[in-house]
C-alpha positions in Angstrom: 0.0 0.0 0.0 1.4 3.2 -1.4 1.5 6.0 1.5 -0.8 8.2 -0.4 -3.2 5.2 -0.5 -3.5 5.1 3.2 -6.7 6.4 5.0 -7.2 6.0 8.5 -11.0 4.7 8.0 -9.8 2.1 5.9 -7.1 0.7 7.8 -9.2 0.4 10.8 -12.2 -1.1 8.9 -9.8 -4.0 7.9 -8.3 -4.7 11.6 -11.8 -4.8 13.0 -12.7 -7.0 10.4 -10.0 -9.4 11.2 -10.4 -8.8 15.0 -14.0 -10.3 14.2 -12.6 -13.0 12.3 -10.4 -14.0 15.0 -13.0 -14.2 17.3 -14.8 -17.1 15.6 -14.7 -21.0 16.2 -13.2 -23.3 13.9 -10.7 -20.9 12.3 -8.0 -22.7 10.8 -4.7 -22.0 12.3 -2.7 -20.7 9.2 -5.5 -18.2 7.8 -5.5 -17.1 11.5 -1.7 -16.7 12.0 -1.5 -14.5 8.3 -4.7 -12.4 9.7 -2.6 -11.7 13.4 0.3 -10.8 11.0 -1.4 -8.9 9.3 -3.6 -7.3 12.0 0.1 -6.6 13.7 0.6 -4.6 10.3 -2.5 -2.6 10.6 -1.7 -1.9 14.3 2.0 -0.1 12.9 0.4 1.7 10.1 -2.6 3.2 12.4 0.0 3.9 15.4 2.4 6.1 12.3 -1.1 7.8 10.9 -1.8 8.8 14.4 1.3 9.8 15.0 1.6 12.0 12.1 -1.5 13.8 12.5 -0.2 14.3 16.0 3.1 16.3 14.7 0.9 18.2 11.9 -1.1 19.6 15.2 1.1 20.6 16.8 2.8 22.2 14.1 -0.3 24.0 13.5 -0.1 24.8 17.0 3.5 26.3 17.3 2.4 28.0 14.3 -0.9 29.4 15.4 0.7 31.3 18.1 3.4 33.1 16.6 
């Protein structure tokens, strides 16, 4: 996924889809190892979004009271 593709919305659609299809009975082991991989993924691309918007705030900040 190309930075420019990511979106916040979309990224944490996908990990609550996979968080529900974690929860269920009967899951076979490897689909459910890829989807915690890949939910661990999700988890690090979320964290840097958040983090992001976090720095452009308070950039905005800093800037808004000069």
């Amino acid at each position: 996924m190309a930075k420019q593709d990511i979106n916040y919305h979309d990224l944490s659609t996908e990990l609550e889809a996979i968080l529900l299809e974690l929860q269920q009975d009967g899951l076979d082991v490897d689909f459910a190892i890829k989807q915690y991989e890949r939910g661990l993924e999700l988890v690090k691309l979320l964290e840097d979004y958040l983090k992001t918007a976090e720095n452009k705030v308070t950039k905005l900040k800093a800037t808004d009271t000069e």
